[in-house]
C-alpha positions as CSV (number, residue, x, y, z in Angstrom):
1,X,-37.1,2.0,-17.3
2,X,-34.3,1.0,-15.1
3,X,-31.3,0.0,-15.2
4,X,-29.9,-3.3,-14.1
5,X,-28.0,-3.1,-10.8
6,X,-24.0,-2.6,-12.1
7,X,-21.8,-5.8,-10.6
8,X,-18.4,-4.8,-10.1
9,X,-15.3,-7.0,-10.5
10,X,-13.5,-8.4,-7.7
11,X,-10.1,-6.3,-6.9
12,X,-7.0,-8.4,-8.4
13,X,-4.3,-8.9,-5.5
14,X,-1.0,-8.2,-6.7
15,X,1.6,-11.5,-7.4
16,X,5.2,-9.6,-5.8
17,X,6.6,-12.3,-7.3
18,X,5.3,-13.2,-10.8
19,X,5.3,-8.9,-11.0
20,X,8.8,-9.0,-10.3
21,X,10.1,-11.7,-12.5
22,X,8.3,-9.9,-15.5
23,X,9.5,-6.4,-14.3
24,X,13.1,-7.6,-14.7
25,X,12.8,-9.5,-17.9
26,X,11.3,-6.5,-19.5
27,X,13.3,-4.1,-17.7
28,X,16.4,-5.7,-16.3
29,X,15.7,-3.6,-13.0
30,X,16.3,-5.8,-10.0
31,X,13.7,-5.1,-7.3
32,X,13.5,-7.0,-3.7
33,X,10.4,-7.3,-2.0
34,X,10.1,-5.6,1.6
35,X,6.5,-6.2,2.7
36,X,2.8,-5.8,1.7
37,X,1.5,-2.1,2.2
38,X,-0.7,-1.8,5.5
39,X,-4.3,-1.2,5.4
40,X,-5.9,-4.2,3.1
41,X,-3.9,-2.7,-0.1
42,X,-4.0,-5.5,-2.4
43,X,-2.5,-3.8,-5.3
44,X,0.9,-2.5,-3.7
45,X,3.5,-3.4,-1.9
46,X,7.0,-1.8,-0.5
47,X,9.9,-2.8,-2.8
48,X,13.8,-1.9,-2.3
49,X,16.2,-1.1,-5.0
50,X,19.4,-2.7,-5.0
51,X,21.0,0.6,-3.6
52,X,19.1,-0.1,-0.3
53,X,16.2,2.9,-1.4
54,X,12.7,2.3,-0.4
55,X,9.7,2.2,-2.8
56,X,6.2,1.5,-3.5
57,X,5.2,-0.9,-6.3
58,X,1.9,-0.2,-7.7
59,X,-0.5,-2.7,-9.9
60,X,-2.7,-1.3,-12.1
61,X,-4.7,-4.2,-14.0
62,X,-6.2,-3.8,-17.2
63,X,-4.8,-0.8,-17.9
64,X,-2.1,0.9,-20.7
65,X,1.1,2.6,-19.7
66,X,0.4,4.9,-22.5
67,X,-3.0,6.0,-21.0
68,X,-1.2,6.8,-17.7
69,X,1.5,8.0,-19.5
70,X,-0.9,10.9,-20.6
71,X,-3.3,11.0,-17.7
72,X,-2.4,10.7,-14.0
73,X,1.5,10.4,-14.7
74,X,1.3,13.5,-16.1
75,X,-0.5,15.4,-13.8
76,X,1.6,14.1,-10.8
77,X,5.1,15.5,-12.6
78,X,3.4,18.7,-13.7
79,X,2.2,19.1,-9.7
80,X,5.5,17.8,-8.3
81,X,7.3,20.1,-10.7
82,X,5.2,23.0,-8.7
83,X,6.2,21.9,-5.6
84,X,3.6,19.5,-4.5
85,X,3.9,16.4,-2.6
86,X,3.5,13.7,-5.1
87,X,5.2,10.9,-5.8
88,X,8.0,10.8,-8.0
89,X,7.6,7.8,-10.6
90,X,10.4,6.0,-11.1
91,X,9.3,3.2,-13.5
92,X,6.4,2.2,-15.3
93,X,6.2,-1.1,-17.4
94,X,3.5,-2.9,-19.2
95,X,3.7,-6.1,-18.1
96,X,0.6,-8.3,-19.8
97,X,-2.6,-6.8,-18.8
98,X,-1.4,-4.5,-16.2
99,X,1.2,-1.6,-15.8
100,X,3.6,-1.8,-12.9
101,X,4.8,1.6,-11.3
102,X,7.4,1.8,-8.9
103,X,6.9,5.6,-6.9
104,X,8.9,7.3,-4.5
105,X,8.0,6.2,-1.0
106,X,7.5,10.0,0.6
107,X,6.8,10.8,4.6
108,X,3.6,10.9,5.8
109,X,1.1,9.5,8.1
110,X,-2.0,7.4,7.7
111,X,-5.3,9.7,8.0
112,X,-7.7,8.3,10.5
113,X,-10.1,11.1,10.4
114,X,-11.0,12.8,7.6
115,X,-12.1,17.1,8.5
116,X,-12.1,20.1,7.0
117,X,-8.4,21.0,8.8
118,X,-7.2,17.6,7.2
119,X,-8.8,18.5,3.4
120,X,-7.2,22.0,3.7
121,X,-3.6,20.9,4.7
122,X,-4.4,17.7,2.2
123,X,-5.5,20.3,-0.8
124,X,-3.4,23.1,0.4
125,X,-0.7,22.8,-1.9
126,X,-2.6,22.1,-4.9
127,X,-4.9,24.7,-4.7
128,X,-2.2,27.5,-4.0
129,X,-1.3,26.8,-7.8
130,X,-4.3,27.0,-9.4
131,X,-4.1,30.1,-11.7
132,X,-6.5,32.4,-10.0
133,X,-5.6,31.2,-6.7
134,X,-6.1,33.4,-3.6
135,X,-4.9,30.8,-1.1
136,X,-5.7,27.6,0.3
137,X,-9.2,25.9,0.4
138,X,-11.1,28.7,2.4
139,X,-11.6,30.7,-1.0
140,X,-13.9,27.5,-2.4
141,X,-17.5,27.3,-1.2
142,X,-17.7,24.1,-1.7
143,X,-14.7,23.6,0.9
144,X,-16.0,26.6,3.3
145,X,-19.5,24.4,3.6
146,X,-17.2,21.7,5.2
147,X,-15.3,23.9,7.6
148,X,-19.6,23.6,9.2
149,X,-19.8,20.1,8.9
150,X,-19.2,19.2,12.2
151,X,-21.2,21.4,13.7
152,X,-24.7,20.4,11.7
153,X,-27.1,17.6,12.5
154,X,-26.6,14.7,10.2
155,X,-29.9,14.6,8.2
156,X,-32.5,12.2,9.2
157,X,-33.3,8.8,7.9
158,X,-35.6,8.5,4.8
159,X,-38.9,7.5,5.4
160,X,-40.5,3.9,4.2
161,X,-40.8,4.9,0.9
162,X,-37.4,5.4,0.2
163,X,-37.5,9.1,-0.5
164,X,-34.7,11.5,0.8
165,X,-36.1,13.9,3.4
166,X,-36.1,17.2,2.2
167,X,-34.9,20.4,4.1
168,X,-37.7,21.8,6.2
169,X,-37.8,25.7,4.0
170,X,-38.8,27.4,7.7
């Protein structure tokens, strides 16, 4: 038995301006719009406060604050508080359906390439305070395996009947 293929919703694009009407009735925090986020984001977009400070705003539909409250929120201050890079969040709203989240904008630079050196610098941080930790990502096989990935052949294409080849065991 098989299930039927899953259909995914269509991403909702963020309204800046029906988001920021209903963040300021419910919050009386007056926001200004400075320009979608680059890259085809469709649920952000860079917002100043009226001291002048750069932001993100962040749309996340159909969810609870509550829920991110004791999820991802969370985890982010507890990291942050451990001197990881993360975002501060400076507001979160239910507005309707959605929450709205306005983060702290930090440095950085878009990733074009994804390697191991990248993952290691990415995770770095996080995984020097994991209890047990004996340094960044090298320690984690899992990782280490990546450190060879450019070096290995990518594997070959499955054959007509769909099967993934296997490994020759020689």
């Amino acid at each position: 038995m098989t299930s039927p293929p899953r259909r995914w919703a269509r991403a909702e694009r963020l309204d800046a301006a029906r988001t920021f009407d209903a963040l300021r009735a419910r919050t009386g925090v007056r926001l200004t719009f400075d320009g979608p986020c680059p890259g085809g984001q469709i649920g952000t977009a860079y917002v100043r406060w009226p001291d002048q400070r750069r932001s993100v705003l962040k749309w996340r539909p159909h969810s609870r604050a509550a829920d991110l409250e004791a999820g991802p929120l969370t985890v982010s201050r507890v990291l942050r508080q451990a001197g990881c890079p993360a975002p501060a969040t400076e507001l979160v709203a239910q507005v309707d359906h959605a929450v709205v989240m306005v983060q702290e904008l930090l440095p950085g630079t878009k990733v074009d390439h994804l390697d191991h050196d990248v993952l290691v610098q990415a995770l770095g941080g996080v995984l020097s305070i994991m209890p047990g930790s004996r340094g960044p990502a090298p320690h984690l096989p899992a990782l280490s395996s990546l450190a060879d990935a450019p070096r290995r052949l990518p594997p070959p294409p499955c054959d007509a009947r769909h099967r993934t080849p296997l490994p020759d065991p020689a």
